[in-house]
C-alpha positions as a printed NumPy array, in Angstrom:
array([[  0.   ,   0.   ,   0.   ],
       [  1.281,   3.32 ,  -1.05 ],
       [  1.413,   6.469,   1.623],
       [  2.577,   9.784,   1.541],
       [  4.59 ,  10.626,   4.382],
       [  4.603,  14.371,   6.166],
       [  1.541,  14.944,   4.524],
       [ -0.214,  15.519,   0.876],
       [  2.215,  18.753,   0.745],
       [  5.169,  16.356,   0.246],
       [  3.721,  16.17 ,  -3.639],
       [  4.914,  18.504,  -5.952],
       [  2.571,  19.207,  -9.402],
       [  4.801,  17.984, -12.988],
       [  1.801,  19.012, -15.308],
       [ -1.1  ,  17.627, -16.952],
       [ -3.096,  17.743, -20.371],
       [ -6.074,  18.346, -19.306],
       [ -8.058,  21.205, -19.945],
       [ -9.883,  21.424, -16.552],
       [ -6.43 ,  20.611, -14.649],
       [ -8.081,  17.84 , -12.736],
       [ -7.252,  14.945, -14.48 ],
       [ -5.025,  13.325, -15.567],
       [ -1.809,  14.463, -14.19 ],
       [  1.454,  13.56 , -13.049],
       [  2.98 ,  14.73 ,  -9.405],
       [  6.633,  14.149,  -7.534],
       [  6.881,  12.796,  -4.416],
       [  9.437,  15.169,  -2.876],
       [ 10.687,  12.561,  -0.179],
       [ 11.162,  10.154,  -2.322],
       [ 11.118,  11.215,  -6.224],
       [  8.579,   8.756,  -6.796],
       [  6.155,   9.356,  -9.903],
       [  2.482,   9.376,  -8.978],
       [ -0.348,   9.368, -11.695],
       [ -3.833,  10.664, -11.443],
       [ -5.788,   9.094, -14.083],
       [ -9.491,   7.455, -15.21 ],
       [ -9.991,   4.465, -13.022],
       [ -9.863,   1.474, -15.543],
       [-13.165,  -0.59 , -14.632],
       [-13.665,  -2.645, -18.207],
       [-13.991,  -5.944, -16.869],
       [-12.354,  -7.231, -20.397],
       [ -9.274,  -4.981, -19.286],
       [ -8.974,  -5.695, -16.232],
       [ -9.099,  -9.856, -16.269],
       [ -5.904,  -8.922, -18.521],
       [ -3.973,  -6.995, -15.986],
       [ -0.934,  -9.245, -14.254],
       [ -0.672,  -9.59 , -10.539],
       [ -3.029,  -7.478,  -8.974],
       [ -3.25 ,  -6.832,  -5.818],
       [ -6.182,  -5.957,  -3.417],
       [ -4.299,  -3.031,  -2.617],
       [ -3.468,  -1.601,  -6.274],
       [ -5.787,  -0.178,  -8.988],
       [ -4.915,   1.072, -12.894],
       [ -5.439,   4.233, -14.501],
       [ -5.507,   5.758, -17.945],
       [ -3.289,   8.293, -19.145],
       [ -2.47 ,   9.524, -22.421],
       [  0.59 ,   9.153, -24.272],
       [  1.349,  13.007, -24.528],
       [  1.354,  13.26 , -20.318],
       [  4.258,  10.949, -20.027],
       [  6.436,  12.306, -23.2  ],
       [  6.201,  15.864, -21.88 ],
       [  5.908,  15.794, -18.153],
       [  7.504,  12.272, -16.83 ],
       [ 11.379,  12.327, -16.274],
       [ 13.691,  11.129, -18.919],
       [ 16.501,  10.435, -16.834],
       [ 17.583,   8.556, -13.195],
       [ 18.512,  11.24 , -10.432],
       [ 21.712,  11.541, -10.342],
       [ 23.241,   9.923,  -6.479],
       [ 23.01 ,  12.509,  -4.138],
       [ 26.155,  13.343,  -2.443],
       [ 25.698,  14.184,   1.261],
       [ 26.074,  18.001,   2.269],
       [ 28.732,  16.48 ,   4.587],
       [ 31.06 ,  15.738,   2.311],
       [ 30.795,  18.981,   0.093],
       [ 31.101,  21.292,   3.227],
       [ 34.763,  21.507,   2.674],
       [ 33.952,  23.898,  -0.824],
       [ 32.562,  26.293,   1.329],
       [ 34.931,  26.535,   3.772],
       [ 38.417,  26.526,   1.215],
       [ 37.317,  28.33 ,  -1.555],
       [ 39.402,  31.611,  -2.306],
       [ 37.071,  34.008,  -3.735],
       [ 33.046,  33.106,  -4.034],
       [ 31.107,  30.136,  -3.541],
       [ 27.763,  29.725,  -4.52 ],
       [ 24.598,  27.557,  -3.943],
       [ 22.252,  26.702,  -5.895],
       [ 18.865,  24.978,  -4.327],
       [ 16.506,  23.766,  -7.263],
       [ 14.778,  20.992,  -5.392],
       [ 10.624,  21.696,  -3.873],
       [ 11.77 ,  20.772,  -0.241],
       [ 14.396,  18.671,   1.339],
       [ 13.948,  15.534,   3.727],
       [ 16.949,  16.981,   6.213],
       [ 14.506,  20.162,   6.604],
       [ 11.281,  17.485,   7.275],
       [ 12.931,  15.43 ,   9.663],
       [ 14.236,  18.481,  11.816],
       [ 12.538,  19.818,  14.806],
       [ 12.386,  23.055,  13.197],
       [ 10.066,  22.119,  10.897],
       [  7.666,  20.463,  13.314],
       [  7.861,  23.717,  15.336],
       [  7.023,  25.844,  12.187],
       [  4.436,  23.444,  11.197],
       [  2.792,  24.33 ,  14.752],
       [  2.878,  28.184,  13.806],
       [  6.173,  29.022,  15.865],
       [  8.866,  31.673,  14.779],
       [ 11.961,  29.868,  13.579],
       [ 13.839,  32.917,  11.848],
       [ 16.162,  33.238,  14.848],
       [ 18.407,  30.535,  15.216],
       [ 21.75 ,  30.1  ,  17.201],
       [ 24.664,  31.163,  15.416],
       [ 26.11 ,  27.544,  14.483],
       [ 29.032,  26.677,  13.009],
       [ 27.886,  27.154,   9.329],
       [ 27.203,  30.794,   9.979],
       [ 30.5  ,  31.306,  11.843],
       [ 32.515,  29.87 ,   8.962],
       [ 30.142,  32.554,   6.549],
       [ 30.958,  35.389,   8.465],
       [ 34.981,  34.15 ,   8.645],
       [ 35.212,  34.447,   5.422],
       [ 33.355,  37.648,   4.288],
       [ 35.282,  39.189,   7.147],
       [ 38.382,  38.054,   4.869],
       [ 36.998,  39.279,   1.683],
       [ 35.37 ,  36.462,   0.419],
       [ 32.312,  36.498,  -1.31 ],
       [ 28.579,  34.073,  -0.243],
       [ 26.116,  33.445,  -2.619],
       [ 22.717,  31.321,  -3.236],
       [ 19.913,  30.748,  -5.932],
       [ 16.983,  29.388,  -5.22 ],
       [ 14.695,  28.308,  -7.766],
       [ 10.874,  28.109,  -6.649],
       [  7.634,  27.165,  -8.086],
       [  4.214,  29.317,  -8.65 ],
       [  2.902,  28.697,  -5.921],
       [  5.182,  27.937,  -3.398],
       [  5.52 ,  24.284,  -2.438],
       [  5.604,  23.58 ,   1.808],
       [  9.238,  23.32 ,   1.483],
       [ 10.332,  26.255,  -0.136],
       [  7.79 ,  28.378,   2.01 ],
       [  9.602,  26.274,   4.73 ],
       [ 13.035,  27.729,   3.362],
       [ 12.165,  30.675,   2.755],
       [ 10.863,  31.336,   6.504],
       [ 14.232,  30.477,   7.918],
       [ 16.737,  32.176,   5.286],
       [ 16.119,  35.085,   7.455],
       [ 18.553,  33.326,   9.948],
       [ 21.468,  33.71 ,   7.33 ],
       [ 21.374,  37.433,   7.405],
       [ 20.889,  38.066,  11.45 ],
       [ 23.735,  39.559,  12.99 ],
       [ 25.036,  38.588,  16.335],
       [ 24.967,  41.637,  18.934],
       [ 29.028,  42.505,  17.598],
       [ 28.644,  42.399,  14.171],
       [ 27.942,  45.313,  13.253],
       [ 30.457,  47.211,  15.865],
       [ 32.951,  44.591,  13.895],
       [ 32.297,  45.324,  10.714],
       [ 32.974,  48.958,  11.196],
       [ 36.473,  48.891,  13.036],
       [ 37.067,  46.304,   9.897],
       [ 35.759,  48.782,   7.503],
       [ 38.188,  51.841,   9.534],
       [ 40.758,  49.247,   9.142],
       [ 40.62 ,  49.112,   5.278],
       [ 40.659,  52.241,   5.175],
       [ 43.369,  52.774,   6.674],
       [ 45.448,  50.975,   3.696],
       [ 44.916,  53.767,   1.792],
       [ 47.602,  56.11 ,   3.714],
       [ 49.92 ,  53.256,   4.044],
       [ 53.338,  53.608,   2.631],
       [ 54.298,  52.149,  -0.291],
       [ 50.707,  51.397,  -1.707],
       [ 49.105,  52.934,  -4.645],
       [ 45.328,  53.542,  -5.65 ],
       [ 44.181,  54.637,  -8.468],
       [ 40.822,  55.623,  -8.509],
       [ 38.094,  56.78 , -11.656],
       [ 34.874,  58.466, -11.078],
       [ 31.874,  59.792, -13.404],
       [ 30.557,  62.7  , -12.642],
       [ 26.703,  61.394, -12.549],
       [ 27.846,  59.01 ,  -9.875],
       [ 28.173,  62.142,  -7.813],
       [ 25.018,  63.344,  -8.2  ],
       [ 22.667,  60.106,  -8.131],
       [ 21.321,  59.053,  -5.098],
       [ 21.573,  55.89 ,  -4.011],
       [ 21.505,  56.423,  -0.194],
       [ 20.085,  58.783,   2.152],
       [ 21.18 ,  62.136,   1.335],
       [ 23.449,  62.444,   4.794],
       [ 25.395,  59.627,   3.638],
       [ 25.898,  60.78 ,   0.583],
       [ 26.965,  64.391,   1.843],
       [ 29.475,  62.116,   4.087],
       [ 30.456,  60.25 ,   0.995],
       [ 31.349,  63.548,  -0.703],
       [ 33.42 ,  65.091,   1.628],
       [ 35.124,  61.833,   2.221],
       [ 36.055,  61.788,  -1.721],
       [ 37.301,  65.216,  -1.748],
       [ 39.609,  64.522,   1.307],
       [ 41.222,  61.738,  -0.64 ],
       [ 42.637,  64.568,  -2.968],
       [ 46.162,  65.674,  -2.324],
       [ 47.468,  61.867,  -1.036],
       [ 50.406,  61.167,  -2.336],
       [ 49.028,  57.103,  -2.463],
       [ 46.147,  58.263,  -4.337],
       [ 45.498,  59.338,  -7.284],
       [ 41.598,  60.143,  -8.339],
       [ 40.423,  61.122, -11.526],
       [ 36.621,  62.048, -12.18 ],
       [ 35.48 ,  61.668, -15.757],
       [ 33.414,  64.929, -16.32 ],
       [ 29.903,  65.482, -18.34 ],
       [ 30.265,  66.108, -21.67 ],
       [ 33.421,  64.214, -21.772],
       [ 35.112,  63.166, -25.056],
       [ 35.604,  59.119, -24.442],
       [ 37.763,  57.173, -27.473],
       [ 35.61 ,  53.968, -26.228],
       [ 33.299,  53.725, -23.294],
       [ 33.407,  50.274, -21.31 ],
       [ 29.213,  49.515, -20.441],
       [ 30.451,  48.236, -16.648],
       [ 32.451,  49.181, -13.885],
       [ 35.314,  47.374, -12.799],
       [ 38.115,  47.179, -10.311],
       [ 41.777,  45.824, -11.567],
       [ 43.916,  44.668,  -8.501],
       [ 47.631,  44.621,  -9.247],
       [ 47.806,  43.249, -12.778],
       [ 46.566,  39.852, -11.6  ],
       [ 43.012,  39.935, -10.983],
       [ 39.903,  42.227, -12.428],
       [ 36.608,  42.692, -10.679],
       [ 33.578,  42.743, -13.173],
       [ 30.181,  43.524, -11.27 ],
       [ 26.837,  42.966, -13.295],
       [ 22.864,  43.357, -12.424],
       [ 23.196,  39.286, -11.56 ],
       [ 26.52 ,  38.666, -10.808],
       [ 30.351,  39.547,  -9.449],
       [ 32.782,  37.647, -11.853],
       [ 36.426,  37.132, -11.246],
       [ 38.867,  37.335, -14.363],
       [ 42.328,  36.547, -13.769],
       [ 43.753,  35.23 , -17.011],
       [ 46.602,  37.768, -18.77 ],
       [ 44.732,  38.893, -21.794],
       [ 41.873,  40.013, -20.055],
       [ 43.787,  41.857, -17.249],
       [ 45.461,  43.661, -19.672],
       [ 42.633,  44.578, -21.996],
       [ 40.624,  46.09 , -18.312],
       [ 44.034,  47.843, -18.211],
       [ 43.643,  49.167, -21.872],
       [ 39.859,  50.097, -21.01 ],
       [ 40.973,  51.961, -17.918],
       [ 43.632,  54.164, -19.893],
       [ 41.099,  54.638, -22.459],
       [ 38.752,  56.252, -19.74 ],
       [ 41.612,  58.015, -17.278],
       [ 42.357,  60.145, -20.458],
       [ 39.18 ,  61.963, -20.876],
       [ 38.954,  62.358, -16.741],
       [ 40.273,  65.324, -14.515],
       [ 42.416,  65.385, -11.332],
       [ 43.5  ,  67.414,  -8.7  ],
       [ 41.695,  70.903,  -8.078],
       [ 39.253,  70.547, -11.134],
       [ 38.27 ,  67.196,  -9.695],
       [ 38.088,  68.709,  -6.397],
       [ 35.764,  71.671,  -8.192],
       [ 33.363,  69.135,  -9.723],
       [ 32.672,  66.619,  -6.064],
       [ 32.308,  70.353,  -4.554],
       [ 29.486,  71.321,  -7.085],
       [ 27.655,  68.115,  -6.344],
       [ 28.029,  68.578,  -2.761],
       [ 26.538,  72.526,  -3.285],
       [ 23.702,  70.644,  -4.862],
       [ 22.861,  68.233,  -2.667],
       [ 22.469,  71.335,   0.094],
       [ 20.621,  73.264,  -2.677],
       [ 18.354,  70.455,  -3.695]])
């Protein structure tokens, strides 16, 4: 006899051909993979006395051809490799690590107590900060770089509303982390005074008048920028309006000493690090430092935005 266990929201919907969307149809049982089929109960007597081994507990349905060739899986799951012994990617990588979650719930979330506890209407955001979370914020505090994608259906199956209750447990900050992050942040800046360093920095001017946080913290921002001027580690060009460029890259992008370059997009960081590349960023960023302005005209053109973000 077949049984669903946790409950009918273990089954996920595949599709169906029918126009009502009642029958038939084909579901996944998430706990197991399994295929079930909703179909016409077959109740020809002809049929039936035809049918091998049947059992008191099993019946037959009817389905068309066209339900199985477009909704039924074509291939065997691949074996599952236990999150146990995949941990160690997340821990050694050197610059981003990502994970992607495709699947309508997971049996390790079912079996937990924290899904029994959410079933019974309890909060389970907050969680203790474990070891997983301790090794995430190691490594942003060194730089490194966290990422997941989730893929979810329309609507949302039990187990991704499950997930998507708890993920906001990955983002909660224990009572220091903020008063860390800053003294890290003071910290980087720092480098930029050190001896022996040098930065070389590229601004447009539109980027000093758009908005993008509260208008304090973009006064602060300004007057920060300004202050850089005059360092002998810096140097900071800003890339005026109206601006003759011989090409115009469509992204921004930070080169770090010849050997790696930073390209930031609407879905994604990427890291480029082999030699062509590096030193076609390098031709991109010449290209662009040639058409900008330095010293006291730079200084002139932060100090107009910052007029008219007191004017405005």
């Amino acid at each position: 006899m077949f049984s669903l266990r946790g409950g009918q929201g273990a089954l996920r919907f595949l599709g169906t051909t029918s126009d009502g969307g009642d029958c038939p149809t084909l579901y996944e049982v998430e706990q197991t993979r399994d295929i079930l089929v909703q179909g016409d109960k077959v109740t020809d007597p002809e049929l039936l006395v035809k049918l091998r081994g049947l059992k008191e507990s099993e019946t037959f349905v009817v389905v068309p051809r066209d339900l199985l060739t477009r909704f039924a899986p074509r291939t065997e799951a691949s074996a599952v490799v236990p999150f146990a012994e995949a941990t160690h990617l997340f821990r050694d990588f050197k610059h981003t690590a990502w994970r992607l979650e495709t699947r309508g719930g997971y049996a390790s979330d079912r079996n937990s107590s924290k899904w029994q506890r959410w079933q019974a209407g309890e909060d389970v955001a907050a969680e203790p900060f474990d070891e997983w979370r301790l090794n995430v914020q190691r490594a942003t505090e060194e730089g490194r770089r966290f990422e997941r994608v989730r893929i979810v259906d329309d609507p949302l199956t039990e187990g991704q509303q499950f997930l998507l209750t708890t993920a906001r447990s990955n983002v909660r900050q224990v009572p220091r982390d903020i008063e860390d992050a800053v003294r890290a942040r003071i910290r980087r800046q720092e480098a930029l005074c050190e001896s022996g360093r040098r930065f070389r920095f590229l601004v447009w001017e539109g980027a000093l008048h758009v908005l993008t946080c509260p208008r304090e913290v973009m006064a602060s921002q300004l007057d920060r920028l300004a202050g850089l001027i005059g360092l002998d580690t810096i140097e900071l060009g800003v890339i005026p309006f109206g601006a003759q460029l011989r090409r115009a890259p469509t992204h921004g992008f930070w080169i770090y000493d010849q050997r790696l370059v930073i390209v930031e997009t609407v879905s994604t960081e990427m890291w480029l690090v082999d030699e062509e590349t590096i030193q076609l960023y390098g031709r991109a960023w010449e290209w662009l430092a040639e058409a900008a302005v330095q010293g006291q005209h730079a200084r002139r053109l932060i100090g107009r935005a910052r007029a008219a973000l007191d004017h405005s």
